[in-house]
C-alpha positions as CSV (number, residue, x, y, z in Angstrom):
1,X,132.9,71.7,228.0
2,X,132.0,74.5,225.6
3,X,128.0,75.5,225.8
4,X,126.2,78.1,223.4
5,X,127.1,80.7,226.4
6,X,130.9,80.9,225.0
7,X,131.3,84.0,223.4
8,X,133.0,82.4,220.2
9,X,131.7,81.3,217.8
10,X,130.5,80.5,214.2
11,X,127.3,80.3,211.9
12,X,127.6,78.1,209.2
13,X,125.0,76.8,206.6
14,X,122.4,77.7,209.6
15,X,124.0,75.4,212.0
16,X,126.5,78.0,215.0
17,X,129.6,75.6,215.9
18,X,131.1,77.1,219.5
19,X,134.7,77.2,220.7
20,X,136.5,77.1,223.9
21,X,138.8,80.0,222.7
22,X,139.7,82.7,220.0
23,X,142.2,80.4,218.9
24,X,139.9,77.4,218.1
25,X,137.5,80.1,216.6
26,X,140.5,81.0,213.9
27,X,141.3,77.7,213.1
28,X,137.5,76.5,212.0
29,X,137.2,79.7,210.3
30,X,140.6,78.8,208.7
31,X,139.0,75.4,207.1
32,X,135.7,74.5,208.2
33,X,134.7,72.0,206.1
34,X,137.4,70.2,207.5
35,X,135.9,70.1,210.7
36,X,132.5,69.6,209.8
37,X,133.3,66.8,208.1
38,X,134.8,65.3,211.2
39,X,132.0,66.1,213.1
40,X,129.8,63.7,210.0
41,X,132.3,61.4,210.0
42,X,133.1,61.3,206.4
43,X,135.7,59.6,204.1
44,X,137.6,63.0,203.4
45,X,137.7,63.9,206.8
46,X,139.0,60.1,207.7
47,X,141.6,60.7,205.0
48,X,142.6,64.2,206.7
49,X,142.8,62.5,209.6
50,X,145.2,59.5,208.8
51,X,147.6,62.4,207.4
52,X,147.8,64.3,210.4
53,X,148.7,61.0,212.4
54,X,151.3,60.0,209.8
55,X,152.5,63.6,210.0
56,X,152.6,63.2,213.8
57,X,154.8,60.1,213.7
58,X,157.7,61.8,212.7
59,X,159.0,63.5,215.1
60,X,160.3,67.4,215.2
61,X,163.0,67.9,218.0
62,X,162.9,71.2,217.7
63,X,159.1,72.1,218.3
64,X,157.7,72.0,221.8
65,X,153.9,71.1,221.4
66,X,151.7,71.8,224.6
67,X,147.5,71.9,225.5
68,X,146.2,75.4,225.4
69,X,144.0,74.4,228.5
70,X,147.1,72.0,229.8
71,X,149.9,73.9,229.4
72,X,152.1,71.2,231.1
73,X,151.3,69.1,228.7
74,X,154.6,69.0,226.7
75,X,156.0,67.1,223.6
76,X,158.3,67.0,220.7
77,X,155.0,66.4,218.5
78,X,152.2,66.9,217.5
79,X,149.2,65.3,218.7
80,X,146.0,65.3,221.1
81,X,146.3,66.4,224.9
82,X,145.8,62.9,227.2
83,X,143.8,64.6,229.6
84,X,140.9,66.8,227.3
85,X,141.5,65.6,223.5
86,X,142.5,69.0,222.2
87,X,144.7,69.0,219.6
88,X,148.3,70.2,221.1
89,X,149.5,73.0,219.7
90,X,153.3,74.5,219.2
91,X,154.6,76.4,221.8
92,X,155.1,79.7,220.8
93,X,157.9,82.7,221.8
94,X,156.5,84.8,224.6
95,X,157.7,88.4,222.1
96,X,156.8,90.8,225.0
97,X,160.1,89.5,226.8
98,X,162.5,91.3,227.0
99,X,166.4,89.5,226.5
100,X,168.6,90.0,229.4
């Protein structure tokens, strides 16, 4: 659970929203409205919502999608981790490797 002790997060029209992680910070900034209106439960944010489940049903074979707090979590889509909700996200290339 995130509390107001998390070091991210954001002030917006007077209300602070809090994040588990940098990441999640990013992402409100990215479109907060878009969450907001999640959090009110609002037409436009049901709307969002039935997109990114109609985008999720097509499935991508070559994307790995994981749980930033579950990280063996894995599938070929995208979707919500079955043990804390959060969205999954795509499993990125570790760059600081170096090839054999």
């Amino acid at each position: 659970a995130v509390t107001e002790e998390s070091k991210f997060h954001e002030q917006v029209s007077n209300k602070t929203f809090y994040f588990c992680s940098e990441k999640c910070q990013i992402k409100f900034k990215h479109d907060p409205a878009l969450y907001i209106a999640k959090e009110n439960g609002s037409a436009s944010a049901n709307a969002s919502l039935n997109k990114m489940e109609a985008q999720s049903n097509s499935v991508n074979t070559s994307s790995i999608y994981t749980c930033p707090m579950h990280p063996e979590i894995r599938q070929n889509h995208p979707g919500n981790c079955p043990i804390c909700g959060m969205s999954l996200e795509p499993l990125l290339p570790n760059l600081d490797e170096a090839d054999d």
